[in-house]
C-alpha positions as CSV (number, residue, x, y, z in Angstrom):
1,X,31.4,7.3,-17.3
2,X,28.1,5.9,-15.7
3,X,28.6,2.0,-15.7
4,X,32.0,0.6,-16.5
5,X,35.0,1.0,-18.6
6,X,33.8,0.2,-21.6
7,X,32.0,3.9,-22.2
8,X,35.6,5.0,-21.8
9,X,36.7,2.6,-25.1
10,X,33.4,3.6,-26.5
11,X,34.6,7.6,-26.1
12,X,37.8,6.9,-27.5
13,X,37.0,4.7,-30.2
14,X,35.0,7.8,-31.5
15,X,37.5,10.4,-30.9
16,X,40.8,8.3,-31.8
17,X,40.1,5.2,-33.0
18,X,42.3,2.3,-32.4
19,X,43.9,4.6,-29.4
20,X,42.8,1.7,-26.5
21,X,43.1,-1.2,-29.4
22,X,39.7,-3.5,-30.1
23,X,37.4,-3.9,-27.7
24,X,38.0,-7.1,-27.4
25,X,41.7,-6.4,-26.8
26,X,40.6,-3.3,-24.3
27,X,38.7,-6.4,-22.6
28,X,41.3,-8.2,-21.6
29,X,44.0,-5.7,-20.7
30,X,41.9,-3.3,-18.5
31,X,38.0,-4.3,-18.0
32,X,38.1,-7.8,-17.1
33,X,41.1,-6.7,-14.2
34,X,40.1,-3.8,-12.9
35,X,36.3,-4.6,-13.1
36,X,36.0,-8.3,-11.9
37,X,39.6,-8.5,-10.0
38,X,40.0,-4.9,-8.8
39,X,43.5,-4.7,-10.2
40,X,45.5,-1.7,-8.9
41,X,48.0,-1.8,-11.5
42,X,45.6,-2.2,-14.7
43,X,44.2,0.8,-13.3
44,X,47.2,3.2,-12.8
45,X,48.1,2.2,-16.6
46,X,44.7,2.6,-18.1
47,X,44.5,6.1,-16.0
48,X,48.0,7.3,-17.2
49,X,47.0,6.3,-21.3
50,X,44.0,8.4,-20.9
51,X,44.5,11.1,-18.3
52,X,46.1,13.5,-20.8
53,X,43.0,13.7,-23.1
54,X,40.8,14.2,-20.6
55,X,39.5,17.3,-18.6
56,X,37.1,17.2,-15.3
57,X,35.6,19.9,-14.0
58,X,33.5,18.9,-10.9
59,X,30.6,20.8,-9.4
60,X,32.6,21.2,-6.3
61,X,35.6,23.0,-8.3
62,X,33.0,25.2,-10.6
63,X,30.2,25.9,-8.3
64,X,32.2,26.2,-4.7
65,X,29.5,28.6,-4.0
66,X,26.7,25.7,-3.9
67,X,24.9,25.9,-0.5
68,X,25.8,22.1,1.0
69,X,23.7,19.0,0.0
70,X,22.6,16.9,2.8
71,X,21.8,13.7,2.2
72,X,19.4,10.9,4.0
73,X,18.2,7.3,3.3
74,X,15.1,6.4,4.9
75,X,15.3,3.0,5.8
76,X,11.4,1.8,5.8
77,X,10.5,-1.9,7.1
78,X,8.2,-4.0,4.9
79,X,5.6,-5.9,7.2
80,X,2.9,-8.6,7.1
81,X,1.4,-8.9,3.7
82,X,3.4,-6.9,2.2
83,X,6.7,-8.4,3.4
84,X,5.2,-12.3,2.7
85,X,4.5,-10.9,-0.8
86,X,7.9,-10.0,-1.6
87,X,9.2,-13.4,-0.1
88,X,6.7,-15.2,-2.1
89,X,7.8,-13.2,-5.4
90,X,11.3,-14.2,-4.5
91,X,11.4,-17.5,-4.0
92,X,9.3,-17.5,-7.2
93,X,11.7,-15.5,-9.3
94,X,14.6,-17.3,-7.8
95,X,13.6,-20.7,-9.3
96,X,12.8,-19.3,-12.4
97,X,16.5,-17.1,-13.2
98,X,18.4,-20.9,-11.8
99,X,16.1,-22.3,-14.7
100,X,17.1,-20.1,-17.0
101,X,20.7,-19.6,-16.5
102,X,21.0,-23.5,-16.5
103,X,19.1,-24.2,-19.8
104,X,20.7,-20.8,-21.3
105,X,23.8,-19.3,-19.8
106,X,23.8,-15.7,-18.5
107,X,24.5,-13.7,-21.7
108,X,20.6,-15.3,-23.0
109,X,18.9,-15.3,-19.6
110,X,19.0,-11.6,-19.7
111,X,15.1,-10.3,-19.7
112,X,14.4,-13.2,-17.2
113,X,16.7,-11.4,-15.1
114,X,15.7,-8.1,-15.7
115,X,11.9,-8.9,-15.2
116,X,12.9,-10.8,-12.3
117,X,14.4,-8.0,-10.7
118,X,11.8,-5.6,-11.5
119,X,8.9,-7.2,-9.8
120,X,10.8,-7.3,-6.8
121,X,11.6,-3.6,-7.1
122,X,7.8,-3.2,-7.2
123,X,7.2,-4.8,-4.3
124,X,9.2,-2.8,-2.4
125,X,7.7,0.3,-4.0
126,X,3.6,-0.6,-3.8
127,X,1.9,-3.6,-4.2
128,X,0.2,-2.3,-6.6
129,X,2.5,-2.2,-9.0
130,X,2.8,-6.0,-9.3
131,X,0.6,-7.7,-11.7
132,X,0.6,-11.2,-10.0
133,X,-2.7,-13.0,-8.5
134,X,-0.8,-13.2,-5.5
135,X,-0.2,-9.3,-4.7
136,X,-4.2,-8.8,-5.4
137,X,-4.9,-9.4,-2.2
138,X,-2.2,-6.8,-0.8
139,X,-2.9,-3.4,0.0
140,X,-0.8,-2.1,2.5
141,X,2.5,-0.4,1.1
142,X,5.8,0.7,3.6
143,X,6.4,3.3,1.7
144,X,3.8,5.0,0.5
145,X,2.4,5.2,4.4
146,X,6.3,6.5,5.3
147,X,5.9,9.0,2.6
148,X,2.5,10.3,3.5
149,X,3.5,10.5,7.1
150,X,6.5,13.5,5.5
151,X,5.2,15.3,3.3
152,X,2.6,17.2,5.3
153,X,5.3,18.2,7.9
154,X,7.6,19.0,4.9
155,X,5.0,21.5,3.0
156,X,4.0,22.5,6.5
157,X,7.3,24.1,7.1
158,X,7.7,25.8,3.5
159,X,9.3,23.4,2.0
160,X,9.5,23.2,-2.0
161,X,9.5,19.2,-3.0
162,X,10.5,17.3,-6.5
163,X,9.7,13.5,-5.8
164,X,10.9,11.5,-8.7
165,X,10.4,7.6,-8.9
166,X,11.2,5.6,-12.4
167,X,7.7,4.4,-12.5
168,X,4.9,6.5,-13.8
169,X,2.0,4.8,-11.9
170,X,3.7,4.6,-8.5
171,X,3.5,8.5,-9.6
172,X,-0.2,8.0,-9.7
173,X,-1.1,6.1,-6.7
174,X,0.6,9.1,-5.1
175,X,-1.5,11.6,-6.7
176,X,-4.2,9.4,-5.4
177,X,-3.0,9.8,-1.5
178,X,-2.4,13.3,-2.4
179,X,-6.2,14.1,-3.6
180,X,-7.2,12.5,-0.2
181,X,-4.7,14.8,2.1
182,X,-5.5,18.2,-0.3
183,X,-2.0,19.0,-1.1
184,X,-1.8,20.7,-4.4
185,X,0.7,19.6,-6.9
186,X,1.8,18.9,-10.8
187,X,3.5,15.9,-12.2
188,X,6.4,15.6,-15.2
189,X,6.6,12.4,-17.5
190,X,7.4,11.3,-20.5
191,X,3.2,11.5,-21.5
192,X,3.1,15.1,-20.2
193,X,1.5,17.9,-22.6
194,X,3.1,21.2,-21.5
195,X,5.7,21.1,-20.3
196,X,6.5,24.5,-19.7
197,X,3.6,25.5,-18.0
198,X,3.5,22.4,-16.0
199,X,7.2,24.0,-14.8
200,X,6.3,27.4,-14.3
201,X,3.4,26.3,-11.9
202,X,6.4,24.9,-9.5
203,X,9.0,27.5,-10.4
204,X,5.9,30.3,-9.9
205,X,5.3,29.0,-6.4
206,X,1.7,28.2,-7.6
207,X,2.3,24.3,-5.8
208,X,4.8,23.3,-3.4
209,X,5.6,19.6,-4.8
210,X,6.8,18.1,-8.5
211,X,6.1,14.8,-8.9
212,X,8.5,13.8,-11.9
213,X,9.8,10.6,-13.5
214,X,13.0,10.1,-13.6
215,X,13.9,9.5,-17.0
216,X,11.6,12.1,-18.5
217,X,12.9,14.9,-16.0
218,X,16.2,13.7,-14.4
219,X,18.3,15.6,-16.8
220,X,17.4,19.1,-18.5
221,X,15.9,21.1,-15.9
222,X,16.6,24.2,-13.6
223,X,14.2,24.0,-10.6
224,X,16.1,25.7,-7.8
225,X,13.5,27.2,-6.4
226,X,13.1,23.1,-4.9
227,X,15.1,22.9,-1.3
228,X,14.2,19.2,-0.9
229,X,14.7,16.2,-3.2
230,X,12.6,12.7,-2.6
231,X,14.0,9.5,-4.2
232,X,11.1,7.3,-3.6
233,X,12.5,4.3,-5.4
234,X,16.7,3.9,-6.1
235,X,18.0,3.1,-9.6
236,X,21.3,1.0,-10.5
237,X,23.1,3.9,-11.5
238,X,24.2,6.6,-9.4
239,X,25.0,9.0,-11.7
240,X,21.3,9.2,-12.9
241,X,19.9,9.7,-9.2
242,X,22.7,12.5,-8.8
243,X,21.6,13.9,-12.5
244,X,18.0,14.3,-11.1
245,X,19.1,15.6,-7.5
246,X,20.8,18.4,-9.1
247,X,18.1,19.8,-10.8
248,X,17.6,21.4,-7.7
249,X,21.1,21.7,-6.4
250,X,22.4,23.9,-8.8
251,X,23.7,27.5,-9.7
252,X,20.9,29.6,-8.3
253,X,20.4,27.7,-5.2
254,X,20.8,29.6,-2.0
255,X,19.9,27.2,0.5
256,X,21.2,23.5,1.3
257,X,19.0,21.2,-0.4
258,X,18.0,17.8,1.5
259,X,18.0,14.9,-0.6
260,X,15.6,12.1,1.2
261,X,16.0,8.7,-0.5
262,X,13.4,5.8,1.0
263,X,14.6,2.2,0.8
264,X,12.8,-0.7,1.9
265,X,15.1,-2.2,4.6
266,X,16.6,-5.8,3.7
267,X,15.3,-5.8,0.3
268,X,17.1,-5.9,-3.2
269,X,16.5,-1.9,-2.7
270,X,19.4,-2.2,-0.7
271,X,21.7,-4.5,-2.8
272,X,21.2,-1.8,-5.4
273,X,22.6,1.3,-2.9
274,X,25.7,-1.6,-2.6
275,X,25.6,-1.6,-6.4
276,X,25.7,2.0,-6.5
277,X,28.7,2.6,-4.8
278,X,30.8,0.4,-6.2
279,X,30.0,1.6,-9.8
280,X,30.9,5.4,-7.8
281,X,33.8,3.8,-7.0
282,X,35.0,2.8,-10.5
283,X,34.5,6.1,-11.8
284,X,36.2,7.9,-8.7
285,X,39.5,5.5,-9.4
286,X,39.0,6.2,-13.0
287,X,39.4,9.8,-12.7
288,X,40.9,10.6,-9.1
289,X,43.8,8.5,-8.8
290,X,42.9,6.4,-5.7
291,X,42.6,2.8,-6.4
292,X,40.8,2.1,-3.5
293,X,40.0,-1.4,-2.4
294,X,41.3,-4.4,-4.3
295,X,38.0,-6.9,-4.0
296,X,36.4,-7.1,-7.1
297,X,33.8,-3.9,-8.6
298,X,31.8,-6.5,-10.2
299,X,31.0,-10.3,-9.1
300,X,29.9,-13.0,-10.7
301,X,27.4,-13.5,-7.2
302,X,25.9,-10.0,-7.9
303,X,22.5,-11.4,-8.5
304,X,22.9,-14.4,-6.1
305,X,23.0,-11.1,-3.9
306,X,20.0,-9.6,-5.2
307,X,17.9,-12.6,-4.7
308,X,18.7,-12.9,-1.4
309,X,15.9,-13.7,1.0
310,X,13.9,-10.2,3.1
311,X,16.1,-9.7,6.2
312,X,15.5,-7.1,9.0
């Protein structure tokens, strides 16, 4: 389970069906309590319908041999242009999801939304990446200079990198920083002609850094010959960030692997860490046993939340 309970009536409807009842009726009894009301009680009887069909096996219990992972977010400050750019987009964006959800609801205002949210996550990530007049003009990115200022002194003490980031050309404005500093590297994405060979380069030694997207190389590869892991940009779901991070924290590591995730401070890049952990959450009480805290997994001001001005 990645996002909410419905995957679970999803599994089961496939292995058993009519085991959790419709989906409508699995709704009402369990989703729409534990997800939006944090209901203690729908979750103790969802957990004990379930729990004897399941099996979990974590990492912790199979692998307890794992060298520790240490984790770090990088809180990086946008400034001047960059930081009136992504107020600008905001306040822009704003209007135009309280236009749509008035004149459609929520349930049609959906790729508003999602487009809403995506230029913003640009922002934060480069400039660049926005194609608006308005960011034209900006050149400066946070990030990019916070990752630049690493990754010398990272190589420079033998370290083996995978960066991954969910968009391909942020990918290639860093090749284009990395041309100017000499550092050698290869890059994974979903456009990559082989793929083996662009894995035995890292895995050889040959270059010290993997620049990878996430969705083309967060899941199905061994690479534990990597000791450091850069998120340069965080995605809703944890359990995909925690998919790519073990592609070097696996069997066959032997030392602790340092997993760097940058964030532009006081940006929607931070709403989404918040987002992160409460989806954890559900799937921790889902599986654990600890109901945790009663306020609600999901709110209905989620995205009031997300569109909420820059703060420092």
């Amino acid at each position: 389970m990645e996002n909410n309970l419905g995957e679970i009536w999803s599994l089961f409807h496939f292995l058993m069906p009519g085991f959790l009842g419709s989906q409508k009726r699995f709704a009402e009894l369990f989703r729409k309590p534990i997800e939006k009301q944090g209901d203690p009680e729908a979750m103790q009887q969802l957990r004990a319908r379930v729990t004897p069909f399941m099996l979990r096996r974590t990492k912790a219990l199979v692998a307890d041999e794992l060298p520790p992972k240490i984790e770090t977010i990088m809180r990086v400050e946008l400034s001047g242009k960059q930081a009136d750019l992504y107020e600008t987009i905001r306040l822009g964006m704003e209007k135009t999801v309280r236009e749509a959800l008035d004149a459609k609801g929520l349930a049609k205002s959906q790729i508003t939304i999602l487009d809403a949210l995506l230029k913003l996550r640009q922002v934060c990530c480069d400039p660049h990446l926005v194609k608006l007049a308005a960011a034209k003009k900006v050149t400066a990115s946070a990030k990019l200079e916070q990752l630049m200022e690493m990754l010398p002194e990272m190589l420079s003490e033998g370290r083996r990198i995978l960066l991954f980031s969910q968009f391909t050309t942020m990918l290639s404005l860093i090749e284009d920083e990395l041309v100017k500093r000499k550092i050698n590297w290869v890059k994974l994405t979903g456009q990559s002609q082989k793929r083996d060979a662009l894995i035995e380069q890292f895995t050889s030694g040959a270059v010290p850094l993997f620049l990878i997207s996430l969705k083309a190389g967060g899941t199905g590869l061994n690479l534990p010959q990597a000791d450091t892991v850069i998120h340069y940009d965080p995605w809703w779901n944890p359990a995909v960030e925690n998919q790519a991070t073990d592609r070097a924290h696996r069997i066959g590591q032997t030392k602790s692997v340092w997993v760097v995730k940058l964030v532009a401070q006081g940006t929607i890049e931070e709403r989404i860490l918040a987002l992160q952990e409460r989806k954890a959450a559900l799937a921790e009480s889902m599986y654990s046993g600890s109901v945790g805290r009663k306020q609600p997994l999901f709110s209905e001001s989620d995205l009031q939340e997300l569109l909420k001005p820059l703060s420092k």
